[in-house]
C-alpha positions as CSV (number, residue, x, y, z in Angstrom):
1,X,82.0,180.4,13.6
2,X,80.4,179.6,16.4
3,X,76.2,180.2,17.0
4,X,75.5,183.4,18.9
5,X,73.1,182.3,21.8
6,X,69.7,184.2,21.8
7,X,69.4,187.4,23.9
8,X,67.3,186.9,26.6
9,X,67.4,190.0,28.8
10,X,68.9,193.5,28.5
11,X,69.7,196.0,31.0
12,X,71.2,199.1,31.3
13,X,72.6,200.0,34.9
14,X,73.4,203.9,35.3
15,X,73.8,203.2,39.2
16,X,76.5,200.5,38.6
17,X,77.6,201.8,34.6
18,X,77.2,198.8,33.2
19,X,74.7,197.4,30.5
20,X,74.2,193.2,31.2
21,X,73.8,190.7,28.4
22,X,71.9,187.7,29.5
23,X,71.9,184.8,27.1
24,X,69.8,181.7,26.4
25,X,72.9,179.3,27.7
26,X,73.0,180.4,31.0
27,X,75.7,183.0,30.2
28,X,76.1,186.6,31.2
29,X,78.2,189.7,29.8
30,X,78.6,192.4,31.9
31,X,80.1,195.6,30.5
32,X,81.3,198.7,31.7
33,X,79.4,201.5,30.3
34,X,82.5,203.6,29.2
35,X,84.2,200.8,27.6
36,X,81.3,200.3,25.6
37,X,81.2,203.4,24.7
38,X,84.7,203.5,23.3
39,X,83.9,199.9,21.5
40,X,81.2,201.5,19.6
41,X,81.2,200.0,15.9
42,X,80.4,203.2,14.2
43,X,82.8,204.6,11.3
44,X,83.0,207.7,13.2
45,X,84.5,206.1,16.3
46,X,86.9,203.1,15.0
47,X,85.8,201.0,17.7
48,X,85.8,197.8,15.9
49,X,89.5,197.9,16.7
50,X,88.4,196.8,20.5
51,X,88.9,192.8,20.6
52,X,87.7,192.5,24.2
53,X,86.1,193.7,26.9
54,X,86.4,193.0,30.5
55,X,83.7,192.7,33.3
56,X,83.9,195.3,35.7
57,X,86.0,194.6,39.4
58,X,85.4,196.4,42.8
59,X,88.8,197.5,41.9
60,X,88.5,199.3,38.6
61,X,89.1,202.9,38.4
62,X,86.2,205.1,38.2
63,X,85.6,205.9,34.9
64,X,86.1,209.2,33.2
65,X,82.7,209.9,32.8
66,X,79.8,208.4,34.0
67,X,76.6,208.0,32.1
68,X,73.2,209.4,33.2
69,X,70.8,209.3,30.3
70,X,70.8,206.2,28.2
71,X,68.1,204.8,25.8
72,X,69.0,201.3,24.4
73,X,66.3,200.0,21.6
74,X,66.5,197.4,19.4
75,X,68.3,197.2,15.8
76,X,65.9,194.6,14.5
77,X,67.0,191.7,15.3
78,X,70.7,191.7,14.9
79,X,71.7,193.7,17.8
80,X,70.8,196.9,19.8
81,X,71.4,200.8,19.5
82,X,72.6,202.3,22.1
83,X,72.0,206.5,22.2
84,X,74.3,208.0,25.0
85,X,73.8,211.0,26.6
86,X,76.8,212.9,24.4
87,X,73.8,212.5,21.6
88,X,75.3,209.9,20.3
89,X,73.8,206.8,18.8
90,X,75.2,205.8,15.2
91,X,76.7,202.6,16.0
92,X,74.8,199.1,16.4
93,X,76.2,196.9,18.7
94,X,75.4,193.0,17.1
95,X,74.5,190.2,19.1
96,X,77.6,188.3,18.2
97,X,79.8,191.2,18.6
98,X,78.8,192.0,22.1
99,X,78.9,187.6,22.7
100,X,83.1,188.0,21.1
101,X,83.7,190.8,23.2
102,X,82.9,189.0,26.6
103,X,82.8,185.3,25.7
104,X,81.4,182.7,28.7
105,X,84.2,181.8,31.2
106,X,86.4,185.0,30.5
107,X,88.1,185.8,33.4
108,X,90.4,189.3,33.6
């Protein structure tokens, strides 16, 4: 397996849905709020089954719900948790799950 670069930034957009990723090699993941809701890793949800996830276009659809209210904190130092404004916030999202989901150079 390949190493995970280091986090160095994270920000959550509610303006432009998206929550940004960027990474000690220069690197940057962009992703969609609602699709990362629907990716989350929680038993609950099933999201693990989401392989991929694509950076947002001008062209996208709106999504079906847009998020207001977001508080992303850290899960030590494996990841981040991520409590949406449905309440909720049982799934960690891991470094290297978020870096498999948008890898550098993905283009969609």
């Amino acid at each position: 397996m390949d190493e995970v670069p280091t986090p160095v930034r994270v920000q959550v957009s509610t303006d432009e849905q998206t929550l940004t990723v960027e990474w000690a090699d220069d690197n940057t993941s962009v992703f969609p709020l609602d699709a990362l809701r629907r990716a989350c890793p929680c038993a609950e949800c099933q999201g693990k089954e989401v392989d991929a996830i694509a950076p947002p276009r001008a062209r996208d659809a709106q999504p079906d719900r847009r998020w207001t209210n977001l508080d992303v904190e850290p899960a030590g130092s494996i990841g981040i948790r991520i409590t949406w404004d449905d309440g909720h916030n049982a799934g960690i999202f891991r470094w290297d799950r978020l870096h498999r989901l948008q890898p550098p150079g993905r283009e969609e």
